[in-house]
C-alpha positions, 0 to 999 in steps of 0.5 A, a space after each residue: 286433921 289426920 288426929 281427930 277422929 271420926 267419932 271426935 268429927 261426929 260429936 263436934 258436928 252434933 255439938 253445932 246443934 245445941 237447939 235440936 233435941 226430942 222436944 223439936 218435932 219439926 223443922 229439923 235439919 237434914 245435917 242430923 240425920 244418918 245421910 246429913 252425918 255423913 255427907 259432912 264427915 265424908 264417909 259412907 252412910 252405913 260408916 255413919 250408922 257405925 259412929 253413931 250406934 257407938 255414940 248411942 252404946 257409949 250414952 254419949 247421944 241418942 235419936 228421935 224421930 222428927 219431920 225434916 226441913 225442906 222435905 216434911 218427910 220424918 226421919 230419924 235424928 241424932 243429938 248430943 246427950 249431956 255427957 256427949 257436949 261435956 266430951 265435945 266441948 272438951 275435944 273443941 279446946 284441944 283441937 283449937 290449942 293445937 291452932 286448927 279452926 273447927 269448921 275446917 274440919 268440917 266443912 269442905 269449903 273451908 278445907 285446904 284442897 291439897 291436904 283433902 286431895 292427898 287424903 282420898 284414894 285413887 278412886 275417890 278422887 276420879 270420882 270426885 274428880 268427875 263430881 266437880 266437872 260436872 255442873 248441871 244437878 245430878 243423882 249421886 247413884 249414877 256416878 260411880 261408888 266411893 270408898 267413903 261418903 266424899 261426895 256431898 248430898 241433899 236429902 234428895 240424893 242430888 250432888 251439891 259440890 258449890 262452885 267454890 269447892 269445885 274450882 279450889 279442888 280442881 286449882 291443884 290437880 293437874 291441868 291433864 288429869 282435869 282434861 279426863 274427867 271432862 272426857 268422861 263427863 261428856 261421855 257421861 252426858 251420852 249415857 245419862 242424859 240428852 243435855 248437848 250444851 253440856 256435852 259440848 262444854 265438855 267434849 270442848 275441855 276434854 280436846 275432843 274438837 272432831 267430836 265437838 264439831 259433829 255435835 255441834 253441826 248435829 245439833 245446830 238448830 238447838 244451839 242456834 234457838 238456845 244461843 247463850 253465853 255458854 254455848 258461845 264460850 264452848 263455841 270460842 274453845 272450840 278449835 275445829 279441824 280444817 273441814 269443819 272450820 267454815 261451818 263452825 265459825 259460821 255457826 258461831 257467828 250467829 251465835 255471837 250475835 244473839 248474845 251481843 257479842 259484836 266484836 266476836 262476830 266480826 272476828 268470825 267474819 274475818 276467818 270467813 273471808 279465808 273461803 269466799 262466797 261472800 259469808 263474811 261480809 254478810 257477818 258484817 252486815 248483821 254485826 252493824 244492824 246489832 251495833 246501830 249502824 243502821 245506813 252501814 247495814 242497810 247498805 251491805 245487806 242490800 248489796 248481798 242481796 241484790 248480788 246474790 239474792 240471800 234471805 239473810 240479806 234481805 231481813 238484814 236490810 229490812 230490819 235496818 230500814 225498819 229500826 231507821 222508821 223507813 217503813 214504807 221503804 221497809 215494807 216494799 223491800 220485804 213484800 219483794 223478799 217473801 216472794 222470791 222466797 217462797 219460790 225458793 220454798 224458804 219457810 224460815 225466811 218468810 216466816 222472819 219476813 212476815 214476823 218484820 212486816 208485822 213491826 212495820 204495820 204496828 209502827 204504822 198503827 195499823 194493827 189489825 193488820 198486823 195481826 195478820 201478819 202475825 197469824 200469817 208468820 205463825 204457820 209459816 215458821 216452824 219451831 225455836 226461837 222465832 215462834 215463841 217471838 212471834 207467839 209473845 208478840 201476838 198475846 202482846 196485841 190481843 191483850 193491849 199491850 206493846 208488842 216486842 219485836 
């Protein structure tokens, strides 16, 4: 690698473009343009332009101003003259005697990530570095400056590293150096954006567990109505310190449980038991409604309930009698919970509860009635989750179609 040149690396890259000439006024690539050039050699822009305007001096290719694919926008692109694919035809059969394959040159997948490692400066490769850990799209322009064009574009100036790259660049780095890129990607995320998973993601892989857990607990109510599998692997990374572990592991075993992860909430119960108040048999309960243990969760949530009157309990064990077909029973037990409640001023609860009697009245077939429901849950519960249900539900109905509930 370190024998070929830039200007070799350029006709070698234009010399994959046989196709592409002044006659092709559409449809061109982005790999043709100046930022294209450049992106694949891993140099700067005004680099490129440099290599290029040479290639042109030496009437080895030329330019042409054509619409490029994917933007409709025009643009100028470069392609090889005669004597430039005569040069890189010539360059190719010497490369390949020497036994390196040509695309790894030229395309960062197929590159050896250690030997590209050692090729970047110190400060391209905290850059780059940076680059690959973070994952969600960002603008180049808000990652700091390189040396050369390292980091690889679209034509929209957003980063595009593939997951293959990432994970083969940070395979040899030391596991260390990685913890301070994922620090400074969720200081990162404090600066560029407002997207809190991925600073947790982040803040979690970089040790920083005090910051993670105020985050979490700042940020409850959205991680709770956006509960996913990412959220839930931060949160299993997460080794909170001792005054935030109840409310972690309780926050945690919510989120288990929207996403299906039974055995992980029960792990969760278990590290609640450590504090009492009764919070690790109420992940107990919840766990059996998810696993179909309806009689087991029916009986643990009712007990919760009557002992200590908890709206969890209480839609647990409704929603145990519901999935059973007790409906009357199901029924009763909620009309009861609503109006202990709504004394308590549990807008949550009975909006959940309300949503529950609805599932029991369409169970029934009376549907009018759960339409008042419906409308009913609606106004009581804020936003999230349950409302985007609640509001499916009701379009559901009105359009003749089975609700989901």
């Amino acid at each position: 690698m370190e024998n070929v040149t830039l200007r070799e690396k350029a006709m070698l890259h234009l010399s994959r473009f046989p196709d592409m000439h002044p006659k092709e006024e559409f449809n061109v690539p982005f790999d043709l343009t100046q930022d294209g050039i450049a992106t694949v050699l891993g140099i700067s822009r005004a680099h490129a332009s440099l290599e290029l305007k040479k290639l042109k001096a030496s009437g080895k290719a030329d330019d042409w101003v054509a619409r490029i694919r994917g933007s409709g926008n025009k643009r100028r692109a470069y392609y090889l003259l005669p004597d430039g694919f005569a040069e890189a035809r010539a360059i190719k059969e010497r490369i390949e005697a020497s036994g390196v394959v040509i695309d790894s040159l030229l395309d960062m997948k197929r590159c050896d990530p250690k030997v590209m490692w050692m090729s970047l400066s110190p400060g391209d490769r905290e850059t780059f570095g940076l680059a690959c850990v973070i994952r969600a799209p960002i603008q180049r322009k808000t990652l700091p400056d390189t040396a050369t064009g390292v980091i690889p574009t679209d034509f929209y100036g957003t980063v595009c590293i593939g997951d293959r790259v990432r994970e083969n660049y940070l395979s040899v780095v030391d596991p260390e150096k990685v913890r301070t890129w994922h620090s400074a990607a969720a200081d990162w995320w404090m600066e560029n954006g407002d997207d809190h998973a991925e600073r947790l993601h982040h803040l979690v892989r970089a040790g920083r567990h005090g910051e993670a857990c105020r985050l979490a607990l700042k940020c409850s109510d959205e991680f709770l109505d956006g509960a996913c599998e990412d959220i839930l692997e931060s949160m299993k990374g997460l080794a909170p310190p001792p005054r935030h572990r109840e409310s972690m592991y309780g926050m945690r075993s919510k989120i288990a449980l929207s996403c299906g992860d039974v055995r992980d909430a029960l792990a969760c119960a278990d590290a609640l038991d450590e504090y009492g108040a009764g919070e690790g048999d109420m992940v107990r309960a919840e766990a059996a409604l998810a696993s179909g243990d309806l009689d087991g969760a029916f009986e643990k949530a009712s007990a919760i309930f009557a002992e200590r009157g908890w709206t969890r309990a209480a839609l647990a064990a409704a929603g145990a009698l519901l999935r059973a077909g007790r409906l009357a029973e199901a029924d009763s037990f909620l009309a009861s919970a609503c109006e202990a409640m709504e004394r308590e001023g549990d807008a949550t609860g009975v909006g959940e509860a309300l949503f529950l009697r609805a599932a029991g009245a369409y169970g029934r077939g009376k549907k009018s009635e759960c339409a008042g429901y419906l409308s009913k849950a609606l106004r009581a519960c804020g936003r999230g989750r349950l409302r985007g249900r609640i509001e499916s539900a009701s379009e559901a109905l009105r359009d003749g179609r089975e609700p989901r509930f």
